[in-house]
C-alpha positions as CSV (number, residue, x, y, z in Angstrom):
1,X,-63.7,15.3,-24.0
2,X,-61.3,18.4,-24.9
3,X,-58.7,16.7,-22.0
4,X,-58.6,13.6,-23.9
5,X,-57.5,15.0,-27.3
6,X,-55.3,17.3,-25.6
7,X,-53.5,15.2,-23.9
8,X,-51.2,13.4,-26.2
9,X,-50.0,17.0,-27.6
10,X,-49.5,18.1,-24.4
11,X,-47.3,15.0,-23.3
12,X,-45.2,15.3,-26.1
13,X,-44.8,19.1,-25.5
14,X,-43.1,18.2,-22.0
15,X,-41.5,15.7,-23.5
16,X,-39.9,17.8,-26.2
17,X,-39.0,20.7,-23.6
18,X,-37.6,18.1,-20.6
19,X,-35.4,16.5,-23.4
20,X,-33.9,19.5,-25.0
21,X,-33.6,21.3,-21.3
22,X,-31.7,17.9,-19.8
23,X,-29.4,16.9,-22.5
24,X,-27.7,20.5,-22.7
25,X,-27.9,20.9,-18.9
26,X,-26.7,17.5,-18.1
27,X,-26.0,14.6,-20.3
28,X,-23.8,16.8,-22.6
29,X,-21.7,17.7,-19.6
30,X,-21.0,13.7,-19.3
31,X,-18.2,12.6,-21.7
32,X,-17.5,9.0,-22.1
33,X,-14.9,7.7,-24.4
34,X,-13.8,11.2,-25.5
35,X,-17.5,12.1,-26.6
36,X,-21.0,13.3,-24.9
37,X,-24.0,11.3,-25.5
38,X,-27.0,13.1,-27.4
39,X,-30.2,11.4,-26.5
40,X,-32.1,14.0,-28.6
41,X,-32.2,11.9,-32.2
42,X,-33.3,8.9,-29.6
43,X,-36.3,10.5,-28.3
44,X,-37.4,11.8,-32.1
45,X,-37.2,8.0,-33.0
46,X,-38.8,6.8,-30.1
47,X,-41.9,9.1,-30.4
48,X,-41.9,7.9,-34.3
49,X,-41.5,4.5,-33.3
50,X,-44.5,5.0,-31.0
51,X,-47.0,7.5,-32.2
52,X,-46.5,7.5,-36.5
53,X,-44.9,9.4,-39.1
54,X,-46.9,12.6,-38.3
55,X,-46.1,13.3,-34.3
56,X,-42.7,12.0,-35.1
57,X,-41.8,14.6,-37.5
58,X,-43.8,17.1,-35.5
59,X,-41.9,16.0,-32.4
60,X,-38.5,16.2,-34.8
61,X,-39.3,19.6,-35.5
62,X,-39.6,21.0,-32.1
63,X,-37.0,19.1,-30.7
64,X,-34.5,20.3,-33.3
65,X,-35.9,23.8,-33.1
66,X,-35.7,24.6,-29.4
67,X,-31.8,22.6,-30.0
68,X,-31.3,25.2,-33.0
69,X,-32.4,28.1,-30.4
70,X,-30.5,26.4,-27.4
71,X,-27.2,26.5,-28.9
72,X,-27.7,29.7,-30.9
73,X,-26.9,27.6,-34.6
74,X,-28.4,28.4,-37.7
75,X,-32.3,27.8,-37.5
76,X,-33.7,24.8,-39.6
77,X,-30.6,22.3,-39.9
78,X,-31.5,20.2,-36.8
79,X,-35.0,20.3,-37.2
80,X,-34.7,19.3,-40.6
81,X,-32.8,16.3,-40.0
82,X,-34.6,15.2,-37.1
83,X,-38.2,15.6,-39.3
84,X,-36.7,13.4,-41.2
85,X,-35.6,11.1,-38.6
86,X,-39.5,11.2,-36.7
87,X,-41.0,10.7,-40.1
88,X,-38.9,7.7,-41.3
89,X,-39.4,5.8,-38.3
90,X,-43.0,6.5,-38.2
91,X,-43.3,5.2,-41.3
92,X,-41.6,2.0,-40.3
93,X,-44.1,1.8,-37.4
94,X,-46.9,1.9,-40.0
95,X,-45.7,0.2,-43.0
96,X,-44.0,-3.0,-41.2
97,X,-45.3,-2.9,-37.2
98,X,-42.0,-3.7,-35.7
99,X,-42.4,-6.4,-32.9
100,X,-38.8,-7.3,-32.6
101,X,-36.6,-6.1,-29.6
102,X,-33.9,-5.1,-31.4
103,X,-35.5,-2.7,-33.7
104,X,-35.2,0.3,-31.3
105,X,-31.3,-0.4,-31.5
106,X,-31.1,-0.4,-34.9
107,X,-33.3,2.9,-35.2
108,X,-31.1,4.1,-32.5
109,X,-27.7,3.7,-34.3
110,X,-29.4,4.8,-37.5
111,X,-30.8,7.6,-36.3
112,X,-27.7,8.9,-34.2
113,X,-25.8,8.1,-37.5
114,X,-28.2,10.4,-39.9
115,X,-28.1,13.2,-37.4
116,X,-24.2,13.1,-36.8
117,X,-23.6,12.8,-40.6
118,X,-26.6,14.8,-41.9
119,X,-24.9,17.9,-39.6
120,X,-21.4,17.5,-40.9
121,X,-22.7,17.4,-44.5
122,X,-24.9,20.3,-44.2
123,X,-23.1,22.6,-42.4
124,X,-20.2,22.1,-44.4
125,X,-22.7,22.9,-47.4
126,X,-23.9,25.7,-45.6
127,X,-19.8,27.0,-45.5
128,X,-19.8,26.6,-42.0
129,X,-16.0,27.2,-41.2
130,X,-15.3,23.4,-39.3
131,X,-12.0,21.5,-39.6
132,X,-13.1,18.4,-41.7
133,X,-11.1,15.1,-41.0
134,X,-10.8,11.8,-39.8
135,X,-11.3,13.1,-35.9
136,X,-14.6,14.5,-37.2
137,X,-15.6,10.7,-38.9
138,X,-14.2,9.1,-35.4
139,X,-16.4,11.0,-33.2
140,X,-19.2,10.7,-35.1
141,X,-18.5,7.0,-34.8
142,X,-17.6,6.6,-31.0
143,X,-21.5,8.9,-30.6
144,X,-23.2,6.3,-33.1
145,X,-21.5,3.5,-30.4
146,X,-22.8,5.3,-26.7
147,X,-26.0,5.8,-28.3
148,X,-26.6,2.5,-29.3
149,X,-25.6,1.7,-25.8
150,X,-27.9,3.7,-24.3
151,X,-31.1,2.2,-26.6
């Protein structure tokens, strides 16, 4: 009885640690056209597209937590954005049920897109010292593009 409820939490736990621990081991390692893939906003909207609003933004928060811990940023930005992220596409799940097959691309792009953006804007809110410019835009662009090819 107690494995059953368990089980789910303790999935996404894994899931959460696996993802953070192989995209800054490997996949970030991996550049293609001039930029590394980041398949962490992809696996926040997949667990929202999959489980609901709540475990999505739970899943968001640890996910961008342990990222905020990896990398030694300030604590809160990613896990804010990628609440946000978990949450909005578990609300999709619930309000409309999405049966079409291209709905994880969409959510893909969109959610690579709030996460590039969302950092740019809030650490330069933050006074981050960043060079701001076109490159920054492009970048952001060429990520939205590999990780709509990975979805």
């Amino acid at each position: 009885m107690i494995w059953s409820e368990l089980r789910l939490p303790l999935r996404l736990a894994i899931l959460t640690f696996a993802t953070v621990v192989i995209q800054q081991a490997a996949i970030s390692q991996i550049s293609v056209f001039g930029v590394s893939a980041d398949v962490t906003p992809l696996v926040v909207m997949s667990v929202g597209l999959l489980t609901g609003s709540l475990l999505g933004a739970i899943t968001g928060f640890g996910i961008g937590l342990f990222v905020d811990m990896v990398l030694m940023q300030t604590l809160g930005v990613t896990s804010l954005l990628y609440i946000a992220i978990g949450y909005g596409c578990g609300r999709l799940r619930e309000l409309r049920d999405p049966a079409h097959g291209l709905v994880p691309l969409a959510m893909g792009a969109a959610a690579t897109a709030f996460a590039g953006l969302g950092m740019a804007i809030i650490q330069f809110l933050l006074g981050v010292d960043s060079p701001v410019s076109l490159l920054l835009l492009q970048q952001i662009f060429v990520t939205i593009l590999v990780n709509t090819l990975i979805c």
